[in-house]
C-alpha positions as CSV (number, residue, x, y, z in Angstrom):
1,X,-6.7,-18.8,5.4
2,X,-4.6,-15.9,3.6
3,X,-1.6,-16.4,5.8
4,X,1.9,-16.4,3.5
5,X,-0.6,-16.9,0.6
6,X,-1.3,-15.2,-3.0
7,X,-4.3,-13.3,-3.6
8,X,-4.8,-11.2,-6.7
9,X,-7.3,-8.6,-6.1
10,X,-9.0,-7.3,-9.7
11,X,-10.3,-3.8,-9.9
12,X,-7.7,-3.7,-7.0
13,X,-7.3,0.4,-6.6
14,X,-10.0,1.6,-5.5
15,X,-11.8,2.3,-2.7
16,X,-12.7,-1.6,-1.7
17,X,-9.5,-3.0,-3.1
18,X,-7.5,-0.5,-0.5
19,X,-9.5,-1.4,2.6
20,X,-9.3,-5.1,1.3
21,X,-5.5,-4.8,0.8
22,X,-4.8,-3.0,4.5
23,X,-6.7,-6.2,6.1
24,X,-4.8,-8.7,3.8
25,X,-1.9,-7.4,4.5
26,X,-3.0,-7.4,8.3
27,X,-3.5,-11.0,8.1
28,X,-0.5,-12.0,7.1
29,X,-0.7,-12.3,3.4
30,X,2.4,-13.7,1.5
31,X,1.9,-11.5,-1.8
32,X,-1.0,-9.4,-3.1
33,X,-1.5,-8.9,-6.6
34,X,-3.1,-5.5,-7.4
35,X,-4.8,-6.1,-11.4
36,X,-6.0,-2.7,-12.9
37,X,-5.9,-0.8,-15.7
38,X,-5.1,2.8,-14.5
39,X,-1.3,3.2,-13.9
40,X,-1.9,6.7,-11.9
41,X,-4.0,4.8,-9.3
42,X,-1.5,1.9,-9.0
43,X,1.3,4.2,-8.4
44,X,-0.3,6.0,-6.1
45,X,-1.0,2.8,-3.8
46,X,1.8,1.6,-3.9
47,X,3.6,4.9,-2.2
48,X,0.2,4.8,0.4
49,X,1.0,1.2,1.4
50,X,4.9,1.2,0.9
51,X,5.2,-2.7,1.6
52,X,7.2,-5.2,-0.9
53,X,4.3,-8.0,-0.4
54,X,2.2,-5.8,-2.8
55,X,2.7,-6.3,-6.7
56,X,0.9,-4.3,-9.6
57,X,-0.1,-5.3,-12.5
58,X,-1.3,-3.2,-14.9
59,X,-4.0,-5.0,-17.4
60,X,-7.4,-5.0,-18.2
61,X,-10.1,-8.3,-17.0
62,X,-11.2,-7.9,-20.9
63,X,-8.1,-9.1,-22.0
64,X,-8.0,-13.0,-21.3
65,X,-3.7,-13.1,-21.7
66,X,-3.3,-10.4,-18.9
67,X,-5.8,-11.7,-16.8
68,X,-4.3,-15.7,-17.1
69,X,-0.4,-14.2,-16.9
70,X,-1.8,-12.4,-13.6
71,X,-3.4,-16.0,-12.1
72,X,-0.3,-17.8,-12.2
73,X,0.4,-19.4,-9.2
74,X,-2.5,-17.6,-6.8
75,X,-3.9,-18.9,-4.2
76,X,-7.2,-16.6,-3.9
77,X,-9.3,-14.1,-6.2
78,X,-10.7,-11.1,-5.5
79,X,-12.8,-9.9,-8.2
80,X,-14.2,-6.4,-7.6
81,X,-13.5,-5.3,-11.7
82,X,-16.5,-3.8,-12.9
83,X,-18.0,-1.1,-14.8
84,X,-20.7,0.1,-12.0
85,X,-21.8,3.9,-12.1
86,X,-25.6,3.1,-13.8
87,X,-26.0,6.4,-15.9
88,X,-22.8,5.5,-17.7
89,X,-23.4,2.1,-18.0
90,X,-27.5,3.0,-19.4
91,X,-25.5,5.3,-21.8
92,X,-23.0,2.7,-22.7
93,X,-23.7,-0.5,-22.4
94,X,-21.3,-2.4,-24.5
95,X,-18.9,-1.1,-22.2
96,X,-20.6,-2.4,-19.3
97,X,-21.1,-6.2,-21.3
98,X,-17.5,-6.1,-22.3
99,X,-16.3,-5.4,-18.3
100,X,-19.1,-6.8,-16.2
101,X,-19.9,-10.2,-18.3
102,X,-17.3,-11.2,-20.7
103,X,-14.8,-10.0,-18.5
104,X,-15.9,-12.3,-15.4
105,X,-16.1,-14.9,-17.7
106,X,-11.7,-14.2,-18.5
107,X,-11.5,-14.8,-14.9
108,X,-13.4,-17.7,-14.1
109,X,-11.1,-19.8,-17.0
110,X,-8.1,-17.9,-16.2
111,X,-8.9,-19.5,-12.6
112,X,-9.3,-22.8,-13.2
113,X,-6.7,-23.1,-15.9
114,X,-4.5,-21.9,-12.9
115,X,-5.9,-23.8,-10.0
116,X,-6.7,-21.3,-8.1
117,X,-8.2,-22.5,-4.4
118,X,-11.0,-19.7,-4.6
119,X,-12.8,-17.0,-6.4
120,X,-14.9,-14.7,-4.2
121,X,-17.0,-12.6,-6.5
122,X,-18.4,-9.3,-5.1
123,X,-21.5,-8.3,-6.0
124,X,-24.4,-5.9,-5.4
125,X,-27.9,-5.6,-4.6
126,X,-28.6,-4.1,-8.4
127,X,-28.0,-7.7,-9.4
128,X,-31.2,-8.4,-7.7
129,X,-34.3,-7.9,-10.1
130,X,-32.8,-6.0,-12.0
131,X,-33.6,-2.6,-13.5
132,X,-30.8,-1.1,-15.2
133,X,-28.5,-2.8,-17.3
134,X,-25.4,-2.3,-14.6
135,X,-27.7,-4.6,-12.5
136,X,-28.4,-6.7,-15.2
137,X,-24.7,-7.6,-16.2
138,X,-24.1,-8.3,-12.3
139,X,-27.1,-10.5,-12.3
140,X,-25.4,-12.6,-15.5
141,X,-21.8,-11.9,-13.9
142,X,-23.5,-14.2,-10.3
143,X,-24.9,-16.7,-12.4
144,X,-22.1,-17.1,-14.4
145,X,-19.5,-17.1,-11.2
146,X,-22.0,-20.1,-9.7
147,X,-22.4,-22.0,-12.9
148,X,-18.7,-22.1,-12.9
149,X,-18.0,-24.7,-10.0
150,X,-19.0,-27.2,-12.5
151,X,-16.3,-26.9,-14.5
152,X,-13.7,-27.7,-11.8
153,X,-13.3,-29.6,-9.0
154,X,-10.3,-27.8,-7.9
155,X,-11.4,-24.2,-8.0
156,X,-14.7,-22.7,-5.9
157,X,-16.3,-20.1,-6.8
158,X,-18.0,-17.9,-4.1
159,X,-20.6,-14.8,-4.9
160,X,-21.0,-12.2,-1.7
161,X,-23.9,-9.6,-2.4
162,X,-23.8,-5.9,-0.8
163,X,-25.4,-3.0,-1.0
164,X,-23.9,0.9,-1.0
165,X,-20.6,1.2,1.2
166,X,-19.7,4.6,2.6
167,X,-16.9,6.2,1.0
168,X,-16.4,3.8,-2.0
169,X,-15.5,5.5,-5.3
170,X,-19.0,6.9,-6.3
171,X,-20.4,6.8,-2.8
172,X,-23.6,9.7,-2.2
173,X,-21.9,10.8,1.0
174,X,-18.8,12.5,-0.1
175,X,-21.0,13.8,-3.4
176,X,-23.3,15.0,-1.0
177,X,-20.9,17.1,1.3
178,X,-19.3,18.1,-1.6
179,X,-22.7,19.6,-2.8
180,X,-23.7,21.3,0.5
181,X,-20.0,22.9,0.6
182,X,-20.1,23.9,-2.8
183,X,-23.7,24.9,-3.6
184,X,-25.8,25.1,-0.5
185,X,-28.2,23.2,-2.1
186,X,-28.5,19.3,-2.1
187,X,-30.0,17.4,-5.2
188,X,-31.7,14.1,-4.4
189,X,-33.6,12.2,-7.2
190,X,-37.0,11.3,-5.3
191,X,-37.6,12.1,-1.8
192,X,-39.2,8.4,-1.1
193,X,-35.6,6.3,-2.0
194,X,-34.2,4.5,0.2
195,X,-30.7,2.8,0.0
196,X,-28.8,0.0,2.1
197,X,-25.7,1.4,3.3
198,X,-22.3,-0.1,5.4
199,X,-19.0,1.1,6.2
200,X,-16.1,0.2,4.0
201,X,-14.5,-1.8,7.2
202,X,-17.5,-3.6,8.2
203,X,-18.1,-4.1,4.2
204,X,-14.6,-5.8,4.1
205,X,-14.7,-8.3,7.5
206,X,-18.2,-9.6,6.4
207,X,-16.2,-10.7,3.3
208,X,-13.8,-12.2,4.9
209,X,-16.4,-14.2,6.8
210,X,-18.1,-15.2,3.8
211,X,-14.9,-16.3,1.8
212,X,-13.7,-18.3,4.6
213,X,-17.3,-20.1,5.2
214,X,-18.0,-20.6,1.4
215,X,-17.2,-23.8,0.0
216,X,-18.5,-23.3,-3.8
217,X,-21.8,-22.1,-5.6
218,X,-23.3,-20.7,-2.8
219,X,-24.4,-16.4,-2.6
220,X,-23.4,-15.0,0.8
221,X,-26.1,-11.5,1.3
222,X,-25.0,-8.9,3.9
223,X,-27.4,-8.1,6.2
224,X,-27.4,-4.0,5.9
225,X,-28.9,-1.3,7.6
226,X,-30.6,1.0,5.6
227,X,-32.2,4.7,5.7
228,X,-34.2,7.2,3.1
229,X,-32.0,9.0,1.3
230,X,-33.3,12.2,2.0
231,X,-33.2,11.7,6.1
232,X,-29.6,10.8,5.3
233,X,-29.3,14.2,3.3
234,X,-30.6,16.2,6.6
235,X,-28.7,14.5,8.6
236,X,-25.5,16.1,6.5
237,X,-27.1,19.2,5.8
238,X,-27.7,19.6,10.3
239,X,-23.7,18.9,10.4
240,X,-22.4,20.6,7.0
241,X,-25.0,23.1,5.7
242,X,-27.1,26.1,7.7
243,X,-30.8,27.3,7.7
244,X,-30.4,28.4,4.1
245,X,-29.4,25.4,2.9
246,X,-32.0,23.5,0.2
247,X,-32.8,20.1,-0.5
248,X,-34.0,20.0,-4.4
249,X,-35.8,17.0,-5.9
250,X,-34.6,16.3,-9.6
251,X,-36.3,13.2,-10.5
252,X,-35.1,9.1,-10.6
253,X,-32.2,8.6,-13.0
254,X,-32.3,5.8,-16.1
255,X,-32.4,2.8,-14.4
256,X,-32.8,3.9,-10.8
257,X,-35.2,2.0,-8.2
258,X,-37.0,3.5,-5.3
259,X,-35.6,0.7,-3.0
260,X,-32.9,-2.0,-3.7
261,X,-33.7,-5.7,-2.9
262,X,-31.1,-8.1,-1.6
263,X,-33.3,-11.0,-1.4
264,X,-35.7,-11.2,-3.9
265,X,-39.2,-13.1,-3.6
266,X,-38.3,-15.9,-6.1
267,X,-34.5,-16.1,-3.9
268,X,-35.9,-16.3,-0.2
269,X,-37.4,-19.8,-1.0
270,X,-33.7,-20.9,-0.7
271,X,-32.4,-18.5,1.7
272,X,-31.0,-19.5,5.5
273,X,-29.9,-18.0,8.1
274,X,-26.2,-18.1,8.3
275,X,-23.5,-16.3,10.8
276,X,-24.7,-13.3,12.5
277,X,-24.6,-10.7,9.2
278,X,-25.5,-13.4,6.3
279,X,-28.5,-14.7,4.8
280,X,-26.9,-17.5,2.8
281,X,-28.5,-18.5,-1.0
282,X,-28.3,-21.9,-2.4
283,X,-28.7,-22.2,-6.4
284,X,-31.4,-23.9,-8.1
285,X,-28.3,-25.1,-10.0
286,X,-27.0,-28.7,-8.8
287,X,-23.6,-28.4,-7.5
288,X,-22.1,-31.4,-6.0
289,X,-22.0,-31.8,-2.5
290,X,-23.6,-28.1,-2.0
291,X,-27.0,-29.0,-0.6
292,X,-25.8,-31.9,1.5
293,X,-23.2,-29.7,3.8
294,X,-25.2,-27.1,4.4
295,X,-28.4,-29.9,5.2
296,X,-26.0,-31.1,7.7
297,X,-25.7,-27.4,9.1
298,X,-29.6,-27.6,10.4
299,X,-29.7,-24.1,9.1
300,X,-32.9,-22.0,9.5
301,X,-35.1,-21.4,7.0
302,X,-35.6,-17.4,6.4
303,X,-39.3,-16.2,6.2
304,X,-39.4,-13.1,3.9
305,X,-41.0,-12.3,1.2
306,X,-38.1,-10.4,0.1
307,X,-35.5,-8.4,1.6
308,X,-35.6,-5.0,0.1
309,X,-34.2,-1.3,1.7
310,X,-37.6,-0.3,2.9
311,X,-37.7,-2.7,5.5
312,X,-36.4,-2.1,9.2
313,X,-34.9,1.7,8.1
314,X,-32.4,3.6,10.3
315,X,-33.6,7.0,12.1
316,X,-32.0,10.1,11.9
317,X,-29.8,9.3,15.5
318,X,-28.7,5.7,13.6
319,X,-27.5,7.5,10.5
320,X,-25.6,10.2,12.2
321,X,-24.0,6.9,14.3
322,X,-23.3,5.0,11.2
323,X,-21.8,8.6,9.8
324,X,-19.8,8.7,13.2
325,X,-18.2,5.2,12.3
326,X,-17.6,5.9,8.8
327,X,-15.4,8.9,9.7
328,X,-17.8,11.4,8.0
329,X,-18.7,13.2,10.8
330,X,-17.4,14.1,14.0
């Protein structure tokens, strides 16, 4: 699918967009794009990867011009841009409405005035009844990605849902290390959260899955293994800390859930089973020839109520494992 071709990967630098790049580059990508705004970051990619098929571009997904000049002549879109840490976002949210909505909607005409093949949007469980406004702008940000296959018949646009990936920029599991080095003492919000979690590989071949399968208009959810946050935190603290070492409970944050819901009750009416790590979504939207290829798919019908972070939770041996993979502990 990527082989010799262009992708342009927005919000490209960080943590997803270098794990994303390393496998594009693996599969034989012509040319990859890198869109962002912070020069510092791009240069310091570019020295990591060293390899002449990468291109930066600095520019920002709120300004239309740089985001149509960067489009020109790609084959795929990556679009991981977004303003995403909630606290700033519940502090800010202009900034968040400037990034997360009006700058999707730059790239959505930016694709289709440059035929681009496909746009895979990345998205997040927050999206998903959302509570705080970063969710909120997501949740716009997906219906605004699957609205868009009606404008074109030459560009799909695809919407993959995750939850929290290990060692992504922000990511609790480096902040919580950090803490237990630093302080002794680790600060959860409320002892009964619990949180879907993958690592940043795993995180990056379901998407490729999901990109390749999607045809347009369609949500691809990751099926994610999840834990309490606070058996994750003793988990760290019996690898990192010692007998002195405290767990402190500070309270939720603005905007914070107990759990995070990846399927939600009024979603699972159109939800199938699809590949071995997907539930797939069908809009309520009518998008041509959508519901007919799948039909002929004889896909099964999920029966959930809802698939939230509570259900089917890791133990303490299963985190330490899924720390294992992630290369946070040995």
């Amino acid at each position: 699918m990527f082989k010799n071709k262009i992708v342009l990967i927005t919000g490209g630098t960080g943590s997803w967009g270098n794990e994303l790049t390393a496998q594009l580059l693996g599969k034989g990508a012509g040319e990859i794009r890198i869109f962002s705004r912070g020069e510092f970051a791009q240069v310091t990619m570019e020295r990591k990867f060293n390899d002449r098929r990468l291109k930066f571009v600095i520019g920002d997904i709120r300004d239309f011009d740089a985001i149509n000049r960067a489009c020109r002549s790609v084959d795929y879109i990556f679009h991981l841009a977004a303003r995403k840490h909630v606290p700033v976002c519940e502090e800010q949210p202009q900034e968040a409405i400037k990034t997360n909505i009006a700058g999707t909607t730059n790239l959505i005409h930016a694709a289709v005035d440059n035929r681009v093949k496909k746009v895979i949007d990345v998205s997040t469980d927050k999206a998903v009844d959302p509570l705080n406004l970063y969710g909120m702008t997501k949740a716009v940000g997906e219906k605004l990605i699957v609205q868009a296959n009606n404008l074109s018949s030459g560009t799909r646009f695809v919407c993959i849902r995750g939850g929290n990936v290990l060692g992504s920029n922000g990511s609790v599991v480096p902040y919580f290390i950090d803490q237990i080095r630093r302080y002794n003492c680790l600060e959860i919000t409320d002892e009964r959260m619990t949180r879907y979690f993958l690592t940043l590989h795993d995180a990056i071949s379901l998407l490729f899955k999901a990109s390749e399968k999607g045809i347009g208009g369609e949500t691809f959810v990751m099926k994610m293994p999840a834990c309490r946050i606070l058996d994750l935190a003793k988990v760290l603290i019996h690898h990192y800390g010692n007998k002195s070492t405290r767990i402190k409970a500070i309270g939720s944050r603005p905007g914070e859930k107990i759990d995070e819901v990846l399927v939600s009750r009024y979603e699972a009416v159109n939800t199938y089973e699809i590949l071995d790590n997907y539930y797939l979504i069908l809009p309520m939207l009518s998008i041509q020839g959508l519901s007919g290829h799948y039909k002929k798919m004889r896909l099964r019908k999920v029966h959930l109520e809802e698939y939230n972070s509570s259900c089917s939770l890791m133990n303490k041996q299963e985190i330490r494992k899924m720390l294992v993979k992630g290369g946070f502990i040995r």
